[in-house]
N, C-alpha and C positions, 0 to 999 in steps of 0.2 A: 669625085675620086679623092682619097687620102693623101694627104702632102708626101713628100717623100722623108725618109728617118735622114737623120744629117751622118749617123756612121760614124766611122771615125774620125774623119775631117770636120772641125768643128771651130776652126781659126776663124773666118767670119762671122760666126755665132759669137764668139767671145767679144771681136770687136766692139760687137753692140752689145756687149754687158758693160752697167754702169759700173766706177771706180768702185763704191762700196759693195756690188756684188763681187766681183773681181778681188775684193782685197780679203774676203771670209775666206777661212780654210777646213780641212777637213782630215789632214792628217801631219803630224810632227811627232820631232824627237822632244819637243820639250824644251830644248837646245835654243839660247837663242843666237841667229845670224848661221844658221844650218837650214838645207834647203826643207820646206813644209810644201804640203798640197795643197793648192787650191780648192775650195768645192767643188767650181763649175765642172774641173777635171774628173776630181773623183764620181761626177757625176756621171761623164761624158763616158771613163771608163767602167762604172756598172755597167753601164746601157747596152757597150760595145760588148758585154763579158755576157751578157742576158742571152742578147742575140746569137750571139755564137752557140751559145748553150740551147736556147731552142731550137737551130738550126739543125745543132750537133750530137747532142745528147741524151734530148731529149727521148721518149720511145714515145709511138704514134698516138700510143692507148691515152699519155698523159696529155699530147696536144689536145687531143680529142675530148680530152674534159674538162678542159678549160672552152675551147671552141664551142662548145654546148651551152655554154654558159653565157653565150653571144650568139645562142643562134645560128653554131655550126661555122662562125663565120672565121677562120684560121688564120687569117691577115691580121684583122681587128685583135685576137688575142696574141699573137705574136706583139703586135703595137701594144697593146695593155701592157703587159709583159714587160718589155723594154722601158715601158715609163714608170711602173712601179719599183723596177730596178735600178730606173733614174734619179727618180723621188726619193727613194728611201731615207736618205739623211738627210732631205728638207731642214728639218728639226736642227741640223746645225748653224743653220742662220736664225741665230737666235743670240742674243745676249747671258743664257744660261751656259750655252757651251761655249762662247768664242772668249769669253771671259777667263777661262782657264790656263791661258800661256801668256803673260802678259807683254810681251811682244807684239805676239800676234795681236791682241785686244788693238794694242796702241794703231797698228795699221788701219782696223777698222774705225777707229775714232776718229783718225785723221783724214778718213773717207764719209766723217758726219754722223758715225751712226753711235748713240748713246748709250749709256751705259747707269744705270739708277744703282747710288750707291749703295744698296744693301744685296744686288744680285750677286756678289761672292759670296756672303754670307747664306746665301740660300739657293743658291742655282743646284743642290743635286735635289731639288724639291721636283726639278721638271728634268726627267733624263730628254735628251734628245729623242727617241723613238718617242717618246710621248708628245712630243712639241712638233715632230714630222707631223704627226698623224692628227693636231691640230690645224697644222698649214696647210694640209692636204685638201682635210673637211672643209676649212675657213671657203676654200678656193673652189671645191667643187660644187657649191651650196651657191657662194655670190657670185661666181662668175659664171659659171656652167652650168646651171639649174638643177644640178639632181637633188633628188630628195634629200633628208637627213640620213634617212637608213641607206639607201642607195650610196651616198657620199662615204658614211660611215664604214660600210664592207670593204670598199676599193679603199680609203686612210687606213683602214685596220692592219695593210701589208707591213707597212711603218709603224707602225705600233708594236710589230710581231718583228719585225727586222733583228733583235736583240734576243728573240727568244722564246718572250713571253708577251702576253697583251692583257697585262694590266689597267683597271679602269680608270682615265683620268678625273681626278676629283672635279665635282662639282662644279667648283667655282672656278675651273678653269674654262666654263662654257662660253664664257662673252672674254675671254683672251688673260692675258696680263703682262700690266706693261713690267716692271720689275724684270721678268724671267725670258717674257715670249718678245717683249718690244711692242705690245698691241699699240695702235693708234699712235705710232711715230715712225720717224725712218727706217725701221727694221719689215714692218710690212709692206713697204714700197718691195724692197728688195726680197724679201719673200716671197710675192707675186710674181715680181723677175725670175728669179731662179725656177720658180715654178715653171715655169713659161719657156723657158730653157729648155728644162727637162721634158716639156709635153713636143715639142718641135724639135728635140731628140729621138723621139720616138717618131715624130710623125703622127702624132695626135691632131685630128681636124676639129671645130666645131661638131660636125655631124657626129662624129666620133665619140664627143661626152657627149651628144641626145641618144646614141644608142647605148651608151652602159647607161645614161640615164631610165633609161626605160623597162631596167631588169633588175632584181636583186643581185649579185654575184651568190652562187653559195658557197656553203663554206667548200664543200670538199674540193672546189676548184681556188677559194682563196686559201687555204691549206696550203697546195703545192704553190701555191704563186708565190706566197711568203717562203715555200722551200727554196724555191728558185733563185728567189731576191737575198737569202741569207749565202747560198751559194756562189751568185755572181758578188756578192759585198765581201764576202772571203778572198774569195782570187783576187779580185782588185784592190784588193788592199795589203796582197802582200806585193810589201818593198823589194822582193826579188823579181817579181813581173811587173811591177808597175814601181818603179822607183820615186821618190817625193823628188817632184821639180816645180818650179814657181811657172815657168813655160808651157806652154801649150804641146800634147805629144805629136811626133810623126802620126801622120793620117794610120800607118801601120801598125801602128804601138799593138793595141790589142789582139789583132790577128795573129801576130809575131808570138807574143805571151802564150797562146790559148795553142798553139802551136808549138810552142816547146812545152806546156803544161802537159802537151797529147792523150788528153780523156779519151778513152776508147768511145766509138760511136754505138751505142745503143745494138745488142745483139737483135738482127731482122731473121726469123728463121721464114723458108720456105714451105708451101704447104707439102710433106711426101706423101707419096700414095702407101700402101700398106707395105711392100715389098722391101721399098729404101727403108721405113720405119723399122721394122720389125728385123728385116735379114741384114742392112747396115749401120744402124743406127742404134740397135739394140740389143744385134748378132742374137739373134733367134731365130733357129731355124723352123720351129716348131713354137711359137706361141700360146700363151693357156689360155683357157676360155678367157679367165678373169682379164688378162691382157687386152686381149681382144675386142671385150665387150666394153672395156673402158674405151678404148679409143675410138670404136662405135659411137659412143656417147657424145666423146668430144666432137665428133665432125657434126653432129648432128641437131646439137642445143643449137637454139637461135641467136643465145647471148650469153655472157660469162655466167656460172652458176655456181655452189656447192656440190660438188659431191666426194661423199664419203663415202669409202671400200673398206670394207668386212670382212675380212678371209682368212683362213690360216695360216698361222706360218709356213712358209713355203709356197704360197701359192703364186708369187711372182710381186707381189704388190710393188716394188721400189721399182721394178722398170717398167709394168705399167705405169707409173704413175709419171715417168721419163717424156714416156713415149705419149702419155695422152699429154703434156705440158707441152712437147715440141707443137703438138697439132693447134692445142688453146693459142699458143702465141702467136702460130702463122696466122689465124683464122684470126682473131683481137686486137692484133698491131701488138702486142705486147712485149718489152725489150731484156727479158732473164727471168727467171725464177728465183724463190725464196724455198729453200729447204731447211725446214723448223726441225731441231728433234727435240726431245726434252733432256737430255744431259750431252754436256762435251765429251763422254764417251761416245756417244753413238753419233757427234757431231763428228766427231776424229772420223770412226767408222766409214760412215758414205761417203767421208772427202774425197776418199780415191776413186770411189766407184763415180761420181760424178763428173770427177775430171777427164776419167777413161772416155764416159759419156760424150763430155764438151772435145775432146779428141775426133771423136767419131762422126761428132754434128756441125761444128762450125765455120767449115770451109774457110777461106782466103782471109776473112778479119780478125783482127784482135778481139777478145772480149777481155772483159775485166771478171777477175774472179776472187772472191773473199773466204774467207773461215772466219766468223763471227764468233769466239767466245773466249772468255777469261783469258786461257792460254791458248789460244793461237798462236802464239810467238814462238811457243814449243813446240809448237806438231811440225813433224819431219816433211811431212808431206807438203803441206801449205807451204813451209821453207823452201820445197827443192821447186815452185812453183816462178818463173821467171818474173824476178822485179821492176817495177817500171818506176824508176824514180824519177827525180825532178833533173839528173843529171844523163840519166840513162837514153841510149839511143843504137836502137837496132831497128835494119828496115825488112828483117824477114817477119813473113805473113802468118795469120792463120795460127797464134798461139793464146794460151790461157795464161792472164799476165795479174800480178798483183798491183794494182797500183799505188804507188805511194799518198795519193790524195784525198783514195776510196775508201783505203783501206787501215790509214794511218790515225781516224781521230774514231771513236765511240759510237760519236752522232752520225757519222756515215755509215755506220756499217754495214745497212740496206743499199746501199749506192751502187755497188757494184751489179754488174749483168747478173755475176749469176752467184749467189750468198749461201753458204752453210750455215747454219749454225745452230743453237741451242734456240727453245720459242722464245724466251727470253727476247731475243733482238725483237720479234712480232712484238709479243707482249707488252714491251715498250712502248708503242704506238697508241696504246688506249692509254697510258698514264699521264697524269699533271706533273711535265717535267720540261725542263727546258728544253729551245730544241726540237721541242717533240715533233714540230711540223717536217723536221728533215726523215724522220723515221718515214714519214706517211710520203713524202715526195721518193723512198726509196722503192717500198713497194708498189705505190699507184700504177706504175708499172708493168707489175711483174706479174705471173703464174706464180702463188703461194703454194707451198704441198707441206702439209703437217702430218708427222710421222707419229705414230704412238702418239695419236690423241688422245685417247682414254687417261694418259700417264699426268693430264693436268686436272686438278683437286681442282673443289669447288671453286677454293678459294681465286685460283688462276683461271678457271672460263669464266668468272666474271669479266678479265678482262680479255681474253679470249674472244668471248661473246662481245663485248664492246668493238673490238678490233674488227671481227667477220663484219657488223653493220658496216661500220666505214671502206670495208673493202668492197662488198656489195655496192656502196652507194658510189665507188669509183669505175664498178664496171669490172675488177677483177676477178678472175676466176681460182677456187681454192678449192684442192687436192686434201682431203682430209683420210686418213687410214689407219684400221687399227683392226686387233684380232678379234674383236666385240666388244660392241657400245651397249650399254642398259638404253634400252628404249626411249627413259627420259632425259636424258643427257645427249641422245641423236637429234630426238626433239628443240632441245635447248638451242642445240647449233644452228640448226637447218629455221627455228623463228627466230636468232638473232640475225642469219646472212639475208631474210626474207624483211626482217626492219627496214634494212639499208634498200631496199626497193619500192616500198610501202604496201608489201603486202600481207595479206591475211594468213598464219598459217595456223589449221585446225590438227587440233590432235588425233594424231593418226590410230587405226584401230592397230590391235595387237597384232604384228604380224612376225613369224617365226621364220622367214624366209633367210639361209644362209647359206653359201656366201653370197653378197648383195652389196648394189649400188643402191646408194639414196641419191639422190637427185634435187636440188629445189627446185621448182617451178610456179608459172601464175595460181596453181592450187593448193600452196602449200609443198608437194613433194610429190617424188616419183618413184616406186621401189623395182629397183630391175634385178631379176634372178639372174645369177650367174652359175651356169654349169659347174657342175666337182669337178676338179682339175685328174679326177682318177683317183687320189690322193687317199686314204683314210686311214686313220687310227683307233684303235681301238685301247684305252687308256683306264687301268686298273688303279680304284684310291683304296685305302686302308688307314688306318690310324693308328698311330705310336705313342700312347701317353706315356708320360716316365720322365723323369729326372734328364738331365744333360749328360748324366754315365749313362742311363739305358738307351740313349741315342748314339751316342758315341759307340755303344757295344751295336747294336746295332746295324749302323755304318760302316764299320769294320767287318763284320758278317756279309754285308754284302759287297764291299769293295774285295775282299777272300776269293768272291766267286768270276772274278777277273774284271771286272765291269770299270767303267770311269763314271763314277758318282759324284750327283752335287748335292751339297745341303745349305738348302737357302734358309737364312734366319733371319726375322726382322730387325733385327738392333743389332748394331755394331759391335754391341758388349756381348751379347748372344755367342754371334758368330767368334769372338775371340776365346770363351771360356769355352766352347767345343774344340777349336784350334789346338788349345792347349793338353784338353785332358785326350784328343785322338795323337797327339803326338806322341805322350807318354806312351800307347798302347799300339802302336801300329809298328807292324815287323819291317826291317829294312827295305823289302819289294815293295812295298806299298807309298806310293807318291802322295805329297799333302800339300797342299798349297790352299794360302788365304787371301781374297778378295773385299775390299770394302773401300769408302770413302775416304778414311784419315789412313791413304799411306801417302807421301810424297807423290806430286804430279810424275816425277820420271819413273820413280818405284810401279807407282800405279800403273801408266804406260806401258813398263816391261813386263809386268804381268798378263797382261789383257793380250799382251802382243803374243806370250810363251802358248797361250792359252789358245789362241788363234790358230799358233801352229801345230799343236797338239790336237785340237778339237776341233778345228776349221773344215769347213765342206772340203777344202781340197787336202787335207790332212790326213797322212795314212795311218790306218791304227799302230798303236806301239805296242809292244809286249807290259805287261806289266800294268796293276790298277792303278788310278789316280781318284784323289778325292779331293772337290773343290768346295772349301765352305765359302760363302760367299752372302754378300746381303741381298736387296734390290736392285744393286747396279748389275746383277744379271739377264734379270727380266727383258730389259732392252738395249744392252750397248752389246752384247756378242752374239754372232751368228755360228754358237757352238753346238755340239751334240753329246748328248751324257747317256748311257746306258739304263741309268734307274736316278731316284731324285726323293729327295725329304724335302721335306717343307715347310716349315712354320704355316700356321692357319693367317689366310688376308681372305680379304675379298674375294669372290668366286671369280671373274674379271679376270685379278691377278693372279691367281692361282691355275687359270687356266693360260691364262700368258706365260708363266713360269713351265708349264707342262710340254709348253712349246718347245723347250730347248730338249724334252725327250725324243728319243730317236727323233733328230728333226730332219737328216740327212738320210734321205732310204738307200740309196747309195752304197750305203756301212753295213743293213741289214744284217748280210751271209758272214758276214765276218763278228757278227756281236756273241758275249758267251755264251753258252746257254742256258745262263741263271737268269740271262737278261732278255731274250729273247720276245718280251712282252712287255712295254712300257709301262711302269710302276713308278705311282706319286705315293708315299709315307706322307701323311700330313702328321704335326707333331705342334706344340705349342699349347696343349688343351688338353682336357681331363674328362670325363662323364661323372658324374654324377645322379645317382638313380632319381628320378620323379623330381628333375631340378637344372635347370638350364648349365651348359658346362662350364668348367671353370677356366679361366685362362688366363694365360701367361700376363705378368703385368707388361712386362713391354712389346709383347703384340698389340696389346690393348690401345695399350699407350700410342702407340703406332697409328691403328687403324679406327679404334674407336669399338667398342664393341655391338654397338650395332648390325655394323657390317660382317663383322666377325657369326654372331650367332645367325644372323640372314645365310649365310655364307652353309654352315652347319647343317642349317635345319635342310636347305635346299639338296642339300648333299644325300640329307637321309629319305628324303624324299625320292630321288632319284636312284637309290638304291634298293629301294623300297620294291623296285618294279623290274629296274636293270642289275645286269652284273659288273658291265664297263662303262665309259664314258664313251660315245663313238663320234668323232671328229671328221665333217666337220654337221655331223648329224641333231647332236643334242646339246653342241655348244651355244647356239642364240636363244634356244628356252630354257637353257640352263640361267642363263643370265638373267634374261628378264625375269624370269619367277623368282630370281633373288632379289631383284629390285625392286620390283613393282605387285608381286600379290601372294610371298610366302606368309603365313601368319606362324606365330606362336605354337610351338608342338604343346602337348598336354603336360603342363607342372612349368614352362617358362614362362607363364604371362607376366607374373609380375616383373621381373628383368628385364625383359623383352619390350614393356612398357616403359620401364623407366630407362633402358638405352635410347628406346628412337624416342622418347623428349628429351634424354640429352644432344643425342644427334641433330635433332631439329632446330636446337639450342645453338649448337656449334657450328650449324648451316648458316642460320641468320647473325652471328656473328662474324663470322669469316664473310660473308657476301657485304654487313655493314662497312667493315671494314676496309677490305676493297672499294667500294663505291665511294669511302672518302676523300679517292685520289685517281679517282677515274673520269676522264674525260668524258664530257657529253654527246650524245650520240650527236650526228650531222641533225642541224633544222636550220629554218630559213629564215637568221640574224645576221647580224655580223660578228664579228669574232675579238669585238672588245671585251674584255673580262671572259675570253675561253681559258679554259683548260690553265687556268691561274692558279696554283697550288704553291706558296710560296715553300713549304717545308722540302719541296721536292726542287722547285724552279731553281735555284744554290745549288745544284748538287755537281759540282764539276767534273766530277770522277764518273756519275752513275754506279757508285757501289751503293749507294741508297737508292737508288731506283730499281735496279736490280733486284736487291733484298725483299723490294715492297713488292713486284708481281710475284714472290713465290711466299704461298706460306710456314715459314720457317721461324725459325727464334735467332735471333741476332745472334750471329754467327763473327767470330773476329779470324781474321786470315792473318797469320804468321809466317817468317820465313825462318826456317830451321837450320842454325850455324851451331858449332862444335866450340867452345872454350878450350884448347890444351897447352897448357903450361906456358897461361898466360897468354895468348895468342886465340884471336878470333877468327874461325878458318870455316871454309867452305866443309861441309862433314868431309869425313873419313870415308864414309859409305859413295857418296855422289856418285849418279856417271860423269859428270864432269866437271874438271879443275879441282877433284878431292883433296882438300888439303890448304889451298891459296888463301889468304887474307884475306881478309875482307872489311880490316878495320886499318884505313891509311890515316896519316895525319894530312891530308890534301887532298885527292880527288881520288877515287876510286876508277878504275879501268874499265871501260865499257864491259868487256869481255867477261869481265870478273863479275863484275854486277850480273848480266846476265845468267851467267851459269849459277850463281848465289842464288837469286829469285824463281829459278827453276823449282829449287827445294819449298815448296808453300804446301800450306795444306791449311783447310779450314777447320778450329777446333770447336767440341762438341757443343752444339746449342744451348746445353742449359750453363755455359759457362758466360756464356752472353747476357745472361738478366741481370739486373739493376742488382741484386745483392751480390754478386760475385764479378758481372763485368767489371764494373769502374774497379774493382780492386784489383784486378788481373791486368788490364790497360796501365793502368798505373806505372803496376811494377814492371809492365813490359817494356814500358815508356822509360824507362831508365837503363834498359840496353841496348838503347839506339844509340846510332853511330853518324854520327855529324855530316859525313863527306856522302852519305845515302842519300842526304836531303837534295845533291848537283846529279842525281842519274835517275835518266829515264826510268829503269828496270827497278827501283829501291825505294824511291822517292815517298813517303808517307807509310813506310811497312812497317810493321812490329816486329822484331827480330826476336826466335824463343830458342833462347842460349843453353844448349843443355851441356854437360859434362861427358866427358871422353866415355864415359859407358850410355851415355842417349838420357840421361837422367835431368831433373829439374823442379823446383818446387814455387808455386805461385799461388797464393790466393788463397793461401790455406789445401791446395791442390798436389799431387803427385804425377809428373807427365815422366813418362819414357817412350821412347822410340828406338824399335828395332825394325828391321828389313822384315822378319817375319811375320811378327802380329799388328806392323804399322804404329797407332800413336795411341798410350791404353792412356788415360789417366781416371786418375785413382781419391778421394780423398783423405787425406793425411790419418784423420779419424779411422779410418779402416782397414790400413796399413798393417 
């Protein structure tokens, strides 16, 4: 039987520590004759901080894979658990760290223990996590028999404790005295404390012959190191655990962990179809697609992939609710991750989620996040009740923010139940510090990625890395979109089938839609889903001609009363039609522009007017409107447009774009009747007789031409035979034939060839690239020298890590303030605090700060390369403002100063900004 854990009473434990283990510490001000921590303490409080946490916060799915890892045995890894938690700063009994406060040193000295004169001069040679996770191995090898590899998995927690698990050199394998104390009094007492910490847990003999006897793998030392970096955070903050040289009340940490109040791990029940659907989803009526997903769920034997296919409108977002609720009752699973690809469409479902979490969670707290950039502005997330470190209400059964979950980067997966951009997923495959906390947040959860198609090659690299490791924890992932190219379904469904080790063969061509994919022991599973009734029948045409014979155009058909969009690929696109339909469009005629560089609130209020305007529950208005807009259409609004233009993309997005035609049948009887038959204009290209067509340079640029002419020819082919597009009929072999077996029409070969070897070109460098900072999939080592990327492991902010899962051009974020008459002010325009300072000679005002940082925007990609960045950084960097550098909201931003009419010039550059066209800049040359 296992001895008992000592808890938090740990007064005669200490007794029997000797003076010199007794007199090492583990946390000060630096200060000398101000109180510091002991080791033993801060040991004693990890352990108590572990415990708690797997008692408490754990969710069942993460016990359970750790316990797997022992054989199922849940005792045994709870005790693991708590000693690696114990352990962790080993490594501070050492002469490399204690050397540091010279105080403290001196106590240690006068307790015998030595100190070799050059270990100041060299102690950051051996950081402490690297000297724990020597003491660890030392101990587990000569006193408890395990193997080397064995010993090395279980020290590797301490190694990672800090972050990352960089490989200790060489010649630190037989010790050293200098730094570590080998072969003198410092490894007596490192034995001790060791020893401490294993009769903290309640570690027996038996106990090392059974981890002796298994490798741990990683994906269970993964979240063990999360655990460990977690309970090493709360215990070491001086507001729960305050520095005293005394031993704490037996209570100390139960007291802490209880005013800390981590909501417990959301437990859902299994429901039967009736509560799912008619309570929990208010559906009275159900669509196949609904249906058949959660079918599926009750029915897999173990967590899987599966990906849904369907059109817009076919219910997918609360199917995918609803089969999540069932994954998590049936998996032990404790919240959900909901990935989108932009904080547009992250904003979007936040409310719809929470309505959800309203409907679902009876009597307990959960904890709920919004994961991206700005969270801190969304209204929503705001009006979301806060749980801080001071806060205390004892009513039940609310969606809380908490301040511990949801306050640092690296947690942002932490909470039960997470929004946000893939970005947070994405994170988890990359070489970055940390990174183990990403992966203890979802290990967890039901994943559900929304608009997967929306991630480029470049990001399912690490897409694809992240699915194995969720597979190999057992998580179940929710993947959806309006159509996937056959080989990219593929991609997903053999990287979720890695993380289990199995085979997946390439599927024959199958045209089945709409449709669940499934993985399973054979590779996969395709299950048809009935038509929800639904169809479209979806007329293209083509517009070549200048930006005025678009613009004429547009205007002709917005005349015939209709609310029209026109999507154009480039920013600058979209602006020069902006401008020349404005000139031309008669007062009734509404115009509004959409794109990525207007101001976060500008942008917001836009999306919001647009909602209200063209939103499902939106009555029509009198009067046409015409929305130009880029790709942030495609997937952040749930609007409906009459008729649509479009720049040429990929047939993919081109059909995801068609989506927002009549997307609401509902409006039908009420539409003009110019428009009464959904109508895409594709525009951005030219023909050319007996010669591949010509096309826009910045579509090109955009998409690649590749894809572009695939896209084309597919089109003429399907024309060739049909007169419409019929949805959701001809949309899955419309796809695959673009991707997988159109060839060259007659007179494009040579183009045609020399795109897809560019393409092919641009594949394999965007995937090298990637892979240079992508984690390794799970295998059965230890996790010394994982996921070590130092260019990324520095990164404190995560705005480089960020940058790196997407493939984009170095982008610099700016915060946009007004100069007038001498005076540095919040704009003139703002929604809020327009006008207020923002340049104090002392500290700036929370308040102020905040509504200042509101105003960001990111400026355009190619201002970011090495010939124009550093010259634009530069001179940015000479309109910062000193007191920015003490507030949270400021801290490290580039401030872009424009003049009282939106004006400024940088870099040899022309920026202005107005409310209407957002941020054009210009270069001066072309002025």
């Amino acid at each position: 039987m296992p001895s008992k854990a000592l808890g938090s009473d740990i007064s005669a434990a200490v007794v029997g520590l000797s003076d010199a283990a007794r007199s090492l510490w583990a946390k000060s001000d630096y200060t000398e004759g101000v109180e510091w921590l002991p080791l033993y303490q801060h040991m004693a409080d990890a352990a108590a901080v572990a415990g708690i946490l797997w008692d408490e916060f754990l969710p069942n799915a993460v016990k359970r894979e750790v316990a797997a890892a022992l054989g199922d045995d849940a005792d045994l890894a709870r005790r693991m658990l708590v000693w690696l938690a114990a352990s962790h700063d080993s490594g501070k009994a050492s002469p490399a760290f204690c050397v540091q406060v010279e105080h403290l040193r001196a106590k240690a000295e006068d307790a015998g223990l030595p100190f070799h004169p050059s270990v100041c001069r060299n102690r950051s040679a051996l950081p402490h996590s690297m000297a724990g996770y020597l003491v660890l191995r030392d101990r587990l090898t000569r006193t408890h028999g395990l193997g080397k590899r064995e010993a090395a998995a279980l020290a590797a927690i301490s190694l990672g404790h800090h972050g990352t698990f960089a490989t200790p050199p060489p010649h630190y394998d037989g010790g050293s005295v200098e730094l570590l104390g080998t072969g003198t009094q410092w490894e007596t007492v490192q034995r001790e404390l060791v020893a401490f910490t294993e009769t903290l847990a309640g570690l027996t003999t038996e106990d090392f012959t059974e981890l002796g006897s298994r490798l741990i793998p990683q994906t269970a030392a993964v979240v063990a190191t999360g655990l460990t970096i977690m309970a090493d955070w709360i215990a070491s903050s001086s507001d729960s655990f305050p520095l005293r040289t005394s031993p704490r009340p037996a209570h100390a940490a139960t007291d802490a962990m209880r005013a800390l109040r981590l909501p417990p791990p959301w437990s859902a029940d299994l429901p039967d179809d009736n509560e799912l659907f008619a309570a929990h989803l208010e559906l009275s009526a159900p669509r196949p697609l609904q249906t058949r997903l959660v079918d599926l769920t009750r029915s897999i034997e173990r967590p899987e992939l599966i990906i849904i296919e369907a059109p817009t409108g076919d219910g997918k977002t609360k199917a995918a609710l609803g089969g999540s609720e069932v994954l998590a009752a049936r998996f032990g699973l404790g919240g959900v991750l909901f990935a989108l690809p932009t904080q547009a469409t992250s904003d979007g479902i936040f409310g719809t989620v929470r309505e959800w979490l309203d409907l679902i969670q009876g009597d307990d707290d959960v904890s709920l996040g919004l994961a991206h950039g700005k969270a801190q502005f969304n209204s929503d997330f705001q009006a979301v009740p806060r749980m801080s470190s001071v806060f205390d209400d004892s009513r039940d059964g609310r969606a809380v923010a908490h301040w511990f979950l949801t306050g640092r980067n690296k947690l942002a997966t932490m909470s039960d139940f997470v929004v946000g951009t893939i970005d947070q997923l994405l994170l988890g495959a990359l070489c970055a510090k940390h990174v183990v906390l990403r992966h203890l947040g979802v290990a967890g959860k039901v994943v559900v990625l929304d608009e997967v198609h929306a991630a480029d090659h470049f990001m399912r690299q690490y897409l694809c890395r992240m699915l194995t490791w969720l597979a190999a924890y057992g998580v179940p992932v929710v993947a959806m979109s309006a159509t996937l190219p056959p080989s990219i379904r593929h991609e997903l469904v053999s990287a979720y089938n890695d993380g289990l080790g199995r085979q997946t063969p390439k599927p024959a061509n199958d045209a089945t839609y709409p449709r669940l994919t499934c993985t399973s022991d054979s590779g996969s599973t395709v299950i048809a889903v009935p038509s929800s009734g639904r169809s479209s029948r979806l007329t293209i045409d083509e517009l070549p001609g200048n930006t005025d014979e678009i613009a004429d155009a547009v205007l002709t058909a917005a005349m015939g009363g209709g609310n029209i969009a026109v999507v154009c690929d480039t920013v600058r696109r979209a602006q020069d039609l902006y401008r020349l339909l404005t000139d031309i469009v008669p007062p009734e005629v509404e115009i509004d522009l959409l794109h990525s560089r207007f101001l976060t609130p500008d942008r917001m209020r836009k999306e919001q007017r647009l909602r209200e305007r063209l939103g499902p529950d939106a009555e029509r208005r009198d009067g046409p409107l015409i929305v130009i807009a880029t790709q942030v259409i495609e997937q952040s609004l749930d609007i409906d447009f009459d008729a649509m233009f479009s720049d040429i993309a990929p047939i993919d997005l081109l059909i995801q774009r068609a989506g927002r035609l009549h997307r609401h049948g509902h409006k039908d009887a009420s539409r003009p009747s110019a428009h009464q038959t959904p109508r895409l204009r594709i525009t951005g290209f030219a023909r050319r007789d007996d010669a591949a067509p010509e096309l826009d340079a910045g579509c090109r640029a955009v998409y690649g031409k590749s894809a572009l002419l695939r896209c084309i020819a597919t089109l003429d082919e399907h024309f060739a035979r049909h007169d419409v597009i019929v949805s959701p009929d001809h949309v899955s072999g419309l796809v695959s034939h673009a991707y997988e077996s159109v060839t060259a029409p007659p007179g494009w070969e040579t183009e045609w060839e020399d795109a897809e070897a560019s393409a092919d070109e641009v594949r394999a460098k965007k995937a090298q690239r990637a892979r240079s900072f992508l984690i390794p999939a799970p295998a059965k080592r230890p996790l010394v020298g994982w996921a070590d990327q130092a260019a990324l492991a520095s990164d404190p902010t995560g705005e480089r890590s960020v940058a790196q899962v997407r493939d984009s051009e170095d982008t610099i974020e700016v915060v946009v303030i007004q100069r007038m008459a001498g005076r540095r002010i919040i704009p003139e325009w703002a929604t809020e605090m327009a006008g207020e300072d923002v340049d104090f000679a002392t500290v700036i005002e929370d308040d102020i700060a905040r509504a200042a940082a509101m105003n960001t925007l990111r400026l355009p990609g190619f201002l970011g390369s090495a010939g124009i960045g550093d010259a634009l950084i530069a001179e940015l960097e000479d309109n910062c403002i000193d007191t920015w550098q003490n507030s949270r909201w400021l801290r490290g931003v580039l401030p872009l100063v424009l003049d009282r009419d939106g004006n400024a010039e940088h870099a040899d550059h022309h920026f202005h900004y107005d409310d209407d066209l957002g941020l054009v800049v210009t270069p001066l040359e072309k002025l």
